[in-house]
C-alpha positions as CSV (number, residue, x, y, z in Angstrom):
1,X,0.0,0.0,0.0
2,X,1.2,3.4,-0.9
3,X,1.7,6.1,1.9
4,X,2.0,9.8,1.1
5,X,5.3,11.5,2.0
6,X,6.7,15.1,2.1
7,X,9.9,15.8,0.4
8,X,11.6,18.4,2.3
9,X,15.1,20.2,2.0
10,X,18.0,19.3,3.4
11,X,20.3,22.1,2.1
12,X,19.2,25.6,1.7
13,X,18.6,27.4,-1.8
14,X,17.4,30.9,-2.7
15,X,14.4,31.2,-1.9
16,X,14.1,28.0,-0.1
17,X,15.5,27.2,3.4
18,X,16.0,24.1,4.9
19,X,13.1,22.1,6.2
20,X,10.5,23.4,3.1
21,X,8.5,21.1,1.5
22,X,9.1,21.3,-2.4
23,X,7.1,18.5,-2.9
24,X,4.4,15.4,-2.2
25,X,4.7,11.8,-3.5
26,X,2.9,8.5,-2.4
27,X,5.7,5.7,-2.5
28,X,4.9,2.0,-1.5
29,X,8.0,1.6,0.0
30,X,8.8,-1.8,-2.3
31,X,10.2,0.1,-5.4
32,X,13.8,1.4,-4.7
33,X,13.4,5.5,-4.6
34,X,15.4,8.4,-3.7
35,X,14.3,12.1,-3.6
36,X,17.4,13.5,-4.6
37,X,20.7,15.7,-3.5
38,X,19.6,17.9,-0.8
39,X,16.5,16.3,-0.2
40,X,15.0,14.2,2.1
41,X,11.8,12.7,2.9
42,X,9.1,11.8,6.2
43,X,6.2,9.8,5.8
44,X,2.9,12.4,5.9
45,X,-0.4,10.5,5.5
46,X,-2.2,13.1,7.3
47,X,-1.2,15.7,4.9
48,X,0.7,17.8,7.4
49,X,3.0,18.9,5.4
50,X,1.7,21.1,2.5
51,X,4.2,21.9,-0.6
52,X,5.8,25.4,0.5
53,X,5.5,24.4,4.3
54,X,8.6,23.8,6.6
55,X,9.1,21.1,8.3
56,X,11.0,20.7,11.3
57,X,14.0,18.9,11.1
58,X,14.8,16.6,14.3
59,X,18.5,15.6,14.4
């Protein structure tokens, strides 16, 4: 089953800082995937995490 996730910065750019949401994607978790240099991503099935929203990176 997929589950929604946010993909968030992990290195700022102009006009984008770290922690922003640049964008949404539902994943299955099966299929290898990877959102990228200087992204990352956290599982969001509750929509909490809107495109243009931060999120608030835990280390």
């Amino acid at each position: 089953m997929a589950v929604a996730y946010a993909v968030y910065r992990t290195v700022a750019v102009e006009g984008s800082s770290v922690g922003t949401v640049v964008n949404r994607v539902l994943w299955d978790g099966v299929q290898p995937w990877t959102p990228g240099e200087g992204l990352a991503v956290v599982a969001d099935p509750d929509c909490k995490w809107r495109i243009g929203s931060v999120y608030e990176v835990s280390e």
